[in-house]
N, C-alpha and C positions, 0 to 999 in steps of 0.2 A: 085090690092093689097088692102086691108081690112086695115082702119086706125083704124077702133073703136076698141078702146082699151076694152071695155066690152066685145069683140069673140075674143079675144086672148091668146094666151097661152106660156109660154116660152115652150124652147125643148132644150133638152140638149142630145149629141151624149156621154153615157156613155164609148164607145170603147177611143176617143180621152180625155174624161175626164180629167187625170191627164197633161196630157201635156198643154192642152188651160187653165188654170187657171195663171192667168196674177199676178204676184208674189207682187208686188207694192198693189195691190189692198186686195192678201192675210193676207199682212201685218198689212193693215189698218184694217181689219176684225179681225185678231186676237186680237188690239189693243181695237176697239171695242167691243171683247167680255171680258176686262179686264186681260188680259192675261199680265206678268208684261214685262215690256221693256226688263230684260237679260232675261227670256225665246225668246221672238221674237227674240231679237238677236244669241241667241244661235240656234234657227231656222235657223234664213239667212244665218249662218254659215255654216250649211250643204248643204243650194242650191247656196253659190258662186264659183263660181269659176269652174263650170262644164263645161267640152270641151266635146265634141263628135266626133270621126273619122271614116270618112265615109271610104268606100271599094268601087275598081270597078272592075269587076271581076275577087273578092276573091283576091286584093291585097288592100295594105289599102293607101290609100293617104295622103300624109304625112301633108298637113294642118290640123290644129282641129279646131272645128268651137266652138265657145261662145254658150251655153243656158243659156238663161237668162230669159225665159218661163216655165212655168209649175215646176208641185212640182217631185222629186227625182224619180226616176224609180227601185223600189226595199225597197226604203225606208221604216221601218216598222213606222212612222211617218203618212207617204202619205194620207192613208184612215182616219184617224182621219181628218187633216189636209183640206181635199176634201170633207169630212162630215161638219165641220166648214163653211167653204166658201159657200157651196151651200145652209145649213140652213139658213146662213143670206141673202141672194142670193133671197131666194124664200120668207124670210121675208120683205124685200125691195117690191120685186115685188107684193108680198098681199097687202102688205103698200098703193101702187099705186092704186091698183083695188077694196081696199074695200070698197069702198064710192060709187063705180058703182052697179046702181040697175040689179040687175038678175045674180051681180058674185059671184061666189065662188071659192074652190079651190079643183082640185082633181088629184091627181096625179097618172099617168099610165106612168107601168112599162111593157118594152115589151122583154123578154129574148128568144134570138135568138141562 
């Protein structure tokens, strides 16, 4: 495993995207970008409280399970929301690498 931090690079799985963005941390991001306190609140408002019910074949099983991960599924919110995060996301991580001689930053996009 490779520790030096100058030949590294994050990676992020665009397909699970919206779900692995860890909500706690969304918040503080938003908070960070000056965003006022009832907007965020008004945010958290649409991602509490969401159940999900799973099926097993094609009947649905009557427990609902708690999400409490990742931002809305459908939400017209979401992409804004997931633009936010990962901008400051990848400003952190410059933040970390820019004082390393030989780094820079270049991001590749690979659509499958």
């Amino acid at each position: 495993m490779n520790t030096d931090p100058s030949n590294s690079s994050p990676f992020v799985d665009l397909q699970k995207a919206y779900d692995s963005i860890p909500r706690k941390a969304l918040w503080r991001a938003l908070e960070k970008l000056g965003v006022p306190n009832s907007v965020v609140n008004l945010v958290k408002s649409f991602h509490n409280g969401i159940k999900a019910q799973l099926s097993r074949n094609g009947e649905l099983l009557e427990e609902k399970i708690v999400v409490d991960n990742g931002l809305r599924q459908g939400c017209t919110m979401a992409p804004t929301l997931f633009n936010l995060y990962a901008c400051l996301t990848m400003e952190r991580w410059t933040a970390q690498v820019r004082d390393l001689e030989g780094t820079g930053t270049c991001l590749l996009y690979k659509y499958v």
